[in-house]
C-alpha positions as CSV (number, residue, x, y, z in Angstrom):
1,X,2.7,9.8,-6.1
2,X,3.5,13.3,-4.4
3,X,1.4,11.8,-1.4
4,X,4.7,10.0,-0.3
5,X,6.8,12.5,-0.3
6,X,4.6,14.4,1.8
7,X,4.1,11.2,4.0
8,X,0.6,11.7,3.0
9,X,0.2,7.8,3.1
10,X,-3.7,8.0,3.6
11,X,-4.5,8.6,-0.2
12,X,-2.8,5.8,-1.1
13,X,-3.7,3.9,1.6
14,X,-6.9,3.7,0.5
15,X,-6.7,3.4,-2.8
16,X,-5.1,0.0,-1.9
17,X,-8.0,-0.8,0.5
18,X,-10.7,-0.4,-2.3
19,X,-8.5,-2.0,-4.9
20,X,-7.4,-4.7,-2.5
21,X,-7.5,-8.7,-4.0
22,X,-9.7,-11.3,-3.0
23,X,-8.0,-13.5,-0.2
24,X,-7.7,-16.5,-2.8
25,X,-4.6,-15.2,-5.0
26,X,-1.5,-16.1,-3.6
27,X,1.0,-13.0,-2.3
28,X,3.0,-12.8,-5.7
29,X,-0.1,-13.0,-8.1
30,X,-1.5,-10.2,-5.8
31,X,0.3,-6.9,-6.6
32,X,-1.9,-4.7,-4.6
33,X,-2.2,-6.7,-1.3
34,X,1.6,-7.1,-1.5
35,X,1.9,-3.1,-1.7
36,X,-0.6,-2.4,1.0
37,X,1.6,-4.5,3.1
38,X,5.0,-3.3,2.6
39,X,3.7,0.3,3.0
40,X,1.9,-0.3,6.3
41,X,5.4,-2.5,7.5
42,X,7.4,0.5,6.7
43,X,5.1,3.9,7.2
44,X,7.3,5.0,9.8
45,X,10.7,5.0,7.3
46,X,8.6,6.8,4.4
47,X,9.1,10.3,5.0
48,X,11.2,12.2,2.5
């Protein structure tokens, strides 16, 4: 995932956008959904 360290977050991004879960799974039986989140909460801190 060179993307990140880069802060090339849009690769990624929407990797997790066409891979997202349906709405039905809960949070912690959906891996990807719970990824796209935490990335999008903390886009401003990944940049190293």
């Amino acid at each position: 995932m060179s993307e990140i360290k880069g802060s090339n977050l849009e690769p990624i991004l929407g990797w997790l956008m066409e891979n997202l879960e349906p709405v039905e799974p809960k949070d912690e039986d959906a891996p990807i959904r719970a990824s796209l989140r935490y990335i999008e909460n903390r886009s401003g801190h990944i940049d190293y």
